[in-house]
C-alpha positions in Angstrom: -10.1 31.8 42.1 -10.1 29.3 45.0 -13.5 28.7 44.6 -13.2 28.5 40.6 -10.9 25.4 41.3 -13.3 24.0 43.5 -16.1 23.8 41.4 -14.2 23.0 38.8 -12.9 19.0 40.8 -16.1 18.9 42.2 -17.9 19.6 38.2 -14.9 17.3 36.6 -16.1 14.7 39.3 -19.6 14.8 38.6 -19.4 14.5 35.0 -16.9 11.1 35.4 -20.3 10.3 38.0 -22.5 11.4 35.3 -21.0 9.9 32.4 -21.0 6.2 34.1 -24.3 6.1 35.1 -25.7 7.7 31.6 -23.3 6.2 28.8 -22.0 3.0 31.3 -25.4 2.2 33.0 -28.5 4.0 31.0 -27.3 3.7 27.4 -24.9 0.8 27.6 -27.6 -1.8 25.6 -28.3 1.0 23.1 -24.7 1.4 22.4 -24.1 -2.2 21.9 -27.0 -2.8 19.2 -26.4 -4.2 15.9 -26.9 -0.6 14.2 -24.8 1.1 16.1 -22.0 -1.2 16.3 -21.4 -0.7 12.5 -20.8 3.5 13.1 -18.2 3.2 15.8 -15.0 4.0 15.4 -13.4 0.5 16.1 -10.5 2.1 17.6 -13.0 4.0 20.0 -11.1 3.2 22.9 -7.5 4.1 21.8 -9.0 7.8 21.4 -10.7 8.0 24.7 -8.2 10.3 26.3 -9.7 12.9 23.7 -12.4 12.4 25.9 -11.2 13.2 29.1 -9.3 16.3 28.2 -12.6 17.5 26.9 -14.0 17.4 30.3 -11.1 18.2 32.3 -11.5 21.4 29.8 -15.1 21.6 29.6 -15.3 21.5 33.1 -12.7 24.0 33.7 -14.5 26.8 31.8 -17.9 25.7 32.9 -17.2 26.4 36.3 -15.2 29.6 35.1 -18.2 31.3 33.5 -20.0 30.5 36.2 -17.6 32.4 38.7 -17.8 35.7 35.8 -21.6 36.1 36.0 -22.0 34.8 40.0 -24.9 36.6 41.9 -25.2 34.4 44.9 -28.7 33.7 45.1 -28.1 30.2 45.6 -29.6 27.2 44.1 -31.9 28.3 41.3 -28.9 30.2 40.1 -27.0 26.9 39.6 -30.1 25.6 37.8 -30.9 28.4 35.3 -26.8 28.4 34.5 -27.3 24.4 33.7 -30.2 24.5 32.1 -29.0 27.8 29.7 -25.5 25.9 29.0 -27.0 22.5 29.1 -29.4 23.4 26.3 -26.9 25.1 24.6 -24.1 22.1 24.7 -26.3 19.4 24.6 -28.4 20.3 21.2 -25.3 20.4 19.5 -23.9 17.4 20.1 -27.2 15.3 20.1 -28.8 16.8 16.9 -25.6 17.8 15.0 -24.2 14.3 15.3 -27.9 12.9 14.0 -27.7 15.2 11.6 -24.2 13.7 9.9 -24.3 9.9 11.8 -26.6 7.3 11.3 -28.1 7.1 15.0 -31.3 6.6 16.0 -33.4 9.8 16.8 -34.4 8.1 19.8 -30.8 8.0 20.6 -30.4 12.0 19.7 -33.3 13.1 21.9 -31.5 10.5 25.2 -28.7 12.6 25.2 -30.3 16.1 24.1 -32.2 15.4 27.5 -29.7 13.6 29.5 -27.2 16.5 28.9 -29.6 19.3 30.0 -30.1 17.1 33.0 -26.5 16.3 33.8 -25.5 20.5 33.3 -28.5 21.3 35.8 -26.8 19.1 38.6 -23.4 21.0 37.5 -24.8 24.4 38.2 -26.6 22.9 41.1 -23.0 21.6 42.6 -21.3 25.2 41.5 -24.3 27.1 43.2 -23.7 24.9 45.9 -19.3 25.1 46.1 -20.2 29.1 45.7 -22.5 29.6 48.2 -25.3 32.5 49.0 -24.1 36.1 49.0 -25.6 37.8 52.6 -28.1 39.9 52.2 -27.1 43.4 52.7 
């Protein structure tokens, strides 16, 4: 379990990392266009802490799972899980929210791939907190 909380600060800490340079840094002009000011909630910012108990939570199992189905054979390991939970979480949100909001598509696909890329370097970091079995 020791290394389950582990992962699960150094995952929480990468996704405050990740979420900064994406949404602060990469996407901040796209989010401030004309279009998309109009679909914002204009209380956004009052609701924000739903935000960070989703990753405090989100973070918590993904490092969990990861613990469940550990093998050890170090960093492709980390990659596969990200890349399995990354497509996984990250078509969801992206297409499912283009689907019933009116965002750009080009907006959609930025965090469709974004998110795969920001679960890879989780499961890099938890291959990384959980180390490499020894051979036997």
């Amino acid at each position: 379990m020791k290394k389950v909380l582990i992962g699960f600060v150094v995952v929480l800490i990468a996704m405050a990392v990740m979420s900064y340079i994406v949404d602060g840094l990469i996407l901040s002009s796209t989010y401030q266009s004309e279009s998309l000011q109009k679909i914002w909630r204009p209380d956004m910012q009052s609701k924000m802490w739903i935000y960070y108990i989703l990753m405090i939570v989100g973070a918590f199992f993904f490092s969990f799972i990861f613990s469940k189905g550990y093998e050890g054979k170090g960093i492709m390991e980390g990659v596969r899980y990200g890349l399995y939970i990354g497509i996984w979480m990250s078509i969801g949100m992206a297409y499912g929210t283009y689907a019933m909001i009116a965002i750009p598509y080009s907006l959609a696909l930025q965090w469709f791939i974004y998110g795969v890329i920001e679960y890879v370097i989780y499961g890099i970091l938890l291959s990384l907190v959980f180390g490499k079995k020894p051979s036997a």
